[in-house]
N, C-alpha and C positions, 0 to 999 in steps of 0.2 A: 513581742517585736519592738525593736528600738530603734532610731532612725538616727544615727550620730552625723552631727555635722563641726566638721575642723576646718579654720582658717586661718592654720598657721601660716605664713608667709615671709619667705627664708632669701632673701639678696642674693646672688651668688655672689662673690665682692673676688673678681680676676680682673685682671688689664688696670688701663689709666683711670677708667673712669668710675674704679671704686674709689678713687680718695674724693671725690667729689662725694659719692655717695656717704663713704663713712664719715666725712663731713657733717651734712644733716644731719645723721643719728647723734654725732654727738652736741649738737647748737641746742640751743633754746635757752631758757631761764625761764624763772616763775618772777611777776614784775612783782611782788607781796616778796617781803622780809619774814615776818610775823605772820601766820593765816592759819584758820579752823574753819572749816565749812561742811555741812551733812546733807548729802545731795541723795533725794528718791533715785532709784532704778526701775524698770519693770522688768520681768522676762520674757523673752520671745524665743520658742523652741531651748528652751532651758540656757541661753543665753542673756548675760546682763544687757539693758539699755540704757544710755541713760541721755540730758539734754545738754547739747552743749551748743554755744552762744557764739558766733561768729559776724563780726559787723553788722549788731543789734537784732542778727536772726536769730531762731532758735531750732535745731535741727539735733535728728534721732543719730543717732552713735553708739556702736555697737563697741565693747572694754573688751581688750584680747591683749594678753601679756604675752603670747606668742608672734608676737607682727608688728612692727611699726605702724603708727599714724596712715592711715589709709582714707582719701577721699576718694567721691565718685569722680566719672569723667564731667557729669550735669554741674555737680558743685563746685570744681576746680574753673568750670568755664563762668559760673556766677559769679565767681568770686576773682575773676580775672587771675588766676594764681597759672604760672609759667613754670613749663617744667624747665629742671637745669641740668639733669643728665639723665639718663636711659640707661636701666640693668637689668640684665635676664634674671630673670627671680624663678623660683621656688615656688609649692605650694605644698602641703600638707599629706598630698596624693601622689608628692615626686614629680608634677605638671609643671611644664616652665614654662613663660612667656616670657616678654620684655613689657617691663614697665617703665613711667617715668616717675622721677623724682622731684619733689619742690621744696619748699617753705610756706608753711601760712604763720603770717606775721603776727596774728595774735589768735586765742582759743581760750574762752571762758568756759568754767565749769563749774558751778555755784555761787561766781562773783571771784573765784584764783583766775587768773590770767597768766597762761602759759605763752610765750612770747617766739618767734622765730623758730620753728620748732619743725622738721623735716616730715615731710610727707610722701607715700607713694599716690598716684592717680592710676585706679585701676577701672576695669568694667564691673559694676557692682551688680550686673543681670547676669551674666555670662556664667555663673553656677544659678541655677535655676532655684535651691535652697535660701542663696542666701539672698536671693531677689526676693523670695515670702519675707523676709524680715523687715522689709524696707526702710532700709536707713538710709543715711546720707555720708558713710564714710566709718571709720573704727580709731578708737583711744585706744595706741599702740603704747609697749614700753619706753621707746625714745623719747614720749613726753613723760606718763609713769614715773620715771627713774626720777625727776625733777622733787618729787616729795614722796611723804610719806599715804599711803590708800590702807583703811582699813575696811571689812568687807563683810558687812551685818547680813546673812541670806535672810534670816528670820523677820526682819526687820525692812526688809529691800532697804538700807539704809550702806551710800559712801559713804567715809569723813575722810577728807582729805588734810593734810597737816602738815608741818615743818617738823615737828618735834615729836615725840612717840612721849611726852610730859604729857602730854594733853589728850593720851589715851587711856583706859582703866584697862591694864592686863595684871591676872592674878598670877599668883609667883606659882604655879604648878602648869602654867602655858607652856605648849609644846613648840620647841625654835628647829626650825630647818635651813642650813644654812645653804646658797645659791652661789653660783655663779653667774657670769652675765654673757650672754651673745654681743657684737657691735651695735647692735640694735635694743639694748638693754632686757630682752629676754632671761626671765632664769632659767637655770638649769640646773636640777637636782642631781645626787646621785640616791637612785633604788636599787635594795636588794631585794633580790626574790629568792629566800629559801637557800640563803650563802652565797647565793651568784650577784653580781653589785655589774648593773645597769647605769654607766655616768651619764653625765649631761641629759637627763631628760627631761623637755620642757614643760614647766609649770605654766599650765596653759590654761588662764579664764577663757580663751575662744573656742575652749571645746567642752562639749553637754558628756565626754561619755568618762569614764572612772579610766585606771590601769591600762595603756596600751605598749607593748614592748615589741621584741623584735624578734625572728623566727630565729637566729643566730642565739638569740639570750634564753629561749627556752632549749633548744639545743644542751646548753648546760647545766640549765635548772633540772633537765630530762633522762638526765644522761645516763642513768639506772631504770630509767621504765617507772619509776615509782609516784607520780603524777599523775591524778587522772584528768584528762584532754577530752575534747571534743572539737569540731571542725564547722566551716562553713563555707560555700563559696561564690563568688560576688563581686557584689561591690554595696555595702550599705554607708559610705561616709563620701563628704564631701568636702572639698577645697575651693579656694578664691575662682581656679580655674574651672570650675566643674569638675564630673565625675570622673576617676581613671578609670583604665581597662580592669577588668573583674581581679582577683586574685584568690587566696587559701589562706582563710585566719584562722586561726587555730588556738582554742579556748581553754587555757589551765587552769587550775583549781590549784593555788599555790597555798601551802600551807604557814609560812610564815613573809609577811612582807614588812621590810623598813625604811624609814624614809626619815633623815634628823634625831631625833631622838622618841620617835611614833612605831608602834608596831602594832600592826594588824593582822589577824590571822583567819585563816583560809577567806581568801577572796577570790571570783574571778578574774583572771588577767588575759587581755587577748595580744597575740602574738601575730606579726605580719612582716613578709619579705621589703613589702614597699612604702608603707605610711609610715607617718612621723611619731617618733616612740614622745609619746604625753603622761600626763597626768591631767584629768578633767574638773570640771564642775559636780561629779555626781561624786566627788572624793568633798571637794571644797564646800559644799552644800552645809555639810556636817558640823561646820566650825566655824568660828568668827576668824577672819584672817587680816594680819597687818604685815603687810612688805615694805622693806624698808629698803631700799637700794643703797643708801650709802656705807649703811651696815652689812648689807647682804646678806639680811637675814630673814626667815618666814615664819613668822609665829602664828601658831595655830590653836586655838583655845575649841576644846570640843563645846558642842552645844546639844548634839541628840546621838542617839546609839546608830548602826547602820550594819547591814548583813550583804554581803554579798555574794556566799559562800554558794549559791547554784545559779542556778541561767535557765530559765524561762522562757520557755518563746511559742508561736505557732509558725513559728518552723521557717519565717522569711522576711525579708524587707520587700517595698516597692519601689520602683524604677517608675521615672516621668518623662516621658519621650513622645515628640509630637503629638501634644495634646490625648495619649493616650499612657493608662498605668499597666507597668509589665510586673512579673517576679524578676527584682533582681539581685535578691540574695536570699539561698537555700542552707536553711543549717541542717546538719548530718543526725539523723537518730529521730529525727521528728515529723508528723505526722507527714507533711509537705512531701518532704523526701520520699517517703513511705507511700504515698499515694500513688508517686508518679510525676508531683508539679515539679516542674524544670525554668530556671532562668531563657529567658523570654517568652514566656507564656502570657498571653492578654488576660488582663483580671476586667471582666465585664459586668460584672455589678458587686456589691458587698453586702449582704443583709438582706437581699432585695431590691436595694438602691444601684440604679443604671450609672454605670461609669463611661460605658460605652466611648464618652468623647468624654472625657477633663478637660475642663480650662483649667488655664494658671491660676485663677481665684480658688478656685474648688481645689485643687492641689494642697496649696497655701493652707486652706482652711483645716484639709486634711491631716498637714504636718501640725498644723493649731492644736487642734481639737484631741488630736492621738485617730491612727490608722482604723483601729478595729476599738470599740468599746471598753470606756474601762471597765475592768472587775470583771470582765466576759469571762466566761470558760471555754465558749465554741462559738464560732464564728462561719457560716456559709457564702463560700464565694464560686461564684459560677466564674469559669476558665474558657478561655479560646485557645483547644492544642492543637494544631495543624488543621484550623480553619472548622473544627468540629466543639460544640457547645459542653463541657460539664460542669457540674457539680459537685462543690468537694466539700464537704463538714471539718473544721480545721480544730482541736483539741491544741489547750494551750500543756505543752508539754514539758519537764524539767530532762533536760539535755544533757544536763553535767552536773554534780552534786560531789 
């Protein structure tokens, strides 16, 4: 069981008051001419952190090349920062609110100082995901694009830089070349298997590998000769919270490329309404240096990685008024099999009483991984129409 959280975060830019908008995305400067710096990361739910400096404070920030600059509502009002226009935006899930727009006038990141640099101010509790992370806002691409980020996983090590002279890349480095969104987002194009996928974002705000789009497997399909598997739900999340359930639908793609990279048989999951990515369980694998001025993505392997089946016991969980539900069933596995259905109460796990979840215990949950690692079976007593059972839950391969 995997628990993906996305926080891509997409402007609509219609009417007058996207030149304002597209304004911000394009301001800033780096006050440094000359700069090298190697800044720690942690992670949090398979997410980068890292610290960044704001009128001698030091505060957690979450690195997402899918989103502009993102603060809280708490820290836009600390910092006295005004919004200057208002735009229905986007989320990851296809959720739209209105958000506001600003500037914050300067932002440290290991001693670079990025300068006048556009912001959104959103609710940073209002996905209940990304309120477990507890940050204080996210390093979007709009600042990003300003220099050069390379991206040591192994090492939890940034370097951030002017010049790519002042990096060690050996001459068999894999290059991906990018476009950009107004908001300095890249966008790849992936093929799957002769079908070529444009624009899909190269996203560090998302933990999960391969996501495309039910239209692009459609193609990739189009002879039956693919083997699929299903699920359905809702296991990801966006800025906005959860959306309504949908049918993702799981292929076993036999050749994928991407730059001058090919990998073969991987999982790729396909959906009518989330945002087609590429994640951090892809990016884990390799030291990475983005260059935006070049718009270019070099990728130097650093460990082997398989993702040629999909493993599960059979569901994610849903977090809803202090209680955990099933809310998401994948097809062919024991869950399904049982009988457990999307909103079933999960009333203890192992033994341990769930009965009530708080948000801390939630959190911890998403921390720590749902059901144990390296388990093979896992007992969870269910509440189905107000009657008590028990279900022994067998981690099962779904798609191979």
């Amino acid at each position: 069981m995997k628990k993906y959280v996305l926080f891509l975060l997409i402007p609509v830019l219609v009417g007058c008051k996207s030149i304002k908008t597209v304004k911000l995305f394009r301001q800033g400067e780096v006050s440094q001419q000359e700069f090298k710096t190697e800044v720690p990361f942690e992670f949090r739910l398979g997410l980068i952190i890292l610290k960044v400096d704001i009128n001698g404070k030091t505060y957690d920030f979450v690195l997402d090349t899918g989103a502009p600059n993102v603060i809280s509502h708490q820290l836009a009002a600390e910092l006295n920062i005004k919004s200057v226009v208002t735009q229905k935006t986007k989320d990851s899930q296809g959720e739209n609110s209105e958000l506001a727009f600003a500037e914050i006038p300067d932002l440290g990141i290991g001693g670079i100082h990025f300068t006048n640099t556009g912001t959104a101010i959103a609710d940073l509790k209002q996905s209940t995901e990304i309120g477990c992370l507890n940050i204080d806002g996210f390093i979007g691409a709009n600042l990003m694009k300003k220099a050069i980020w390379q991206f040591d996983y192994e090492q939890k090590i940034i370097t951030i830089t002017n010049t790519k002279s002042n990096l060690v890349i050996p001459a068999d480095a894999k290059v991906v070349p990018f476009r950009q969104k107004i908001t300095g987002t890249p966008m790849i194009d992936i093929i799957y298997n002769g079908v070529t996928d444009k624009n899909v974002i190269f996203d560090l705000g998302s933990n999960g590998n391969f996501g495309s789009s039910s239209k692009i497997l459609q193609e990739v399909n189009k002879d039956g000769n693919i083997h699929t598997n299903y699920g359905i739900g809702n296991n990801d999340s966006g800025l906005f919270g959860q959306s309504a359930g949908d049918t993702v639908t799981y292929g076993l793609i036999p050749e994928v490329k991407f730059g001058n990279i090919t990998i073969q048989n991987q999982v790729v999951s396909f959906s009518g309404k989330k945002a087609r990515t590429i994640g951090t369980e892809i990016f884990k694998n390799y030291r990475l240096i983005i260059d935006w001025e070049k718009e270019e993505i070099t990728m130097i392997p650093v460990k082997e990685f398989n993702f040629s089946q999909l493993s599960t016991f059979g569901f994610s969980p849903q977090f809803k008024e202090n209680k955990i539900y099933i809310g998401f069933v994948y097809h062919g596995s024991g869950t399904d099999q049982q009988g457990i259905v999307i909103g079933d109460q999960i009333l203890e796990i192992n033994g341990k009483d769930f009965r009530t979840c708080t948000i801390d215990q939630w959190c911890e949950l998403l921390s720590q991984g749902f059901l144990p690692v390296g388990s093979e079976t896992n007992d969870l007593l269910i509440s189905k129409n107000g009657e008590e059972k028990l279900f022994t839950l067998t981690k099962t391969v779904v798609l191979k």
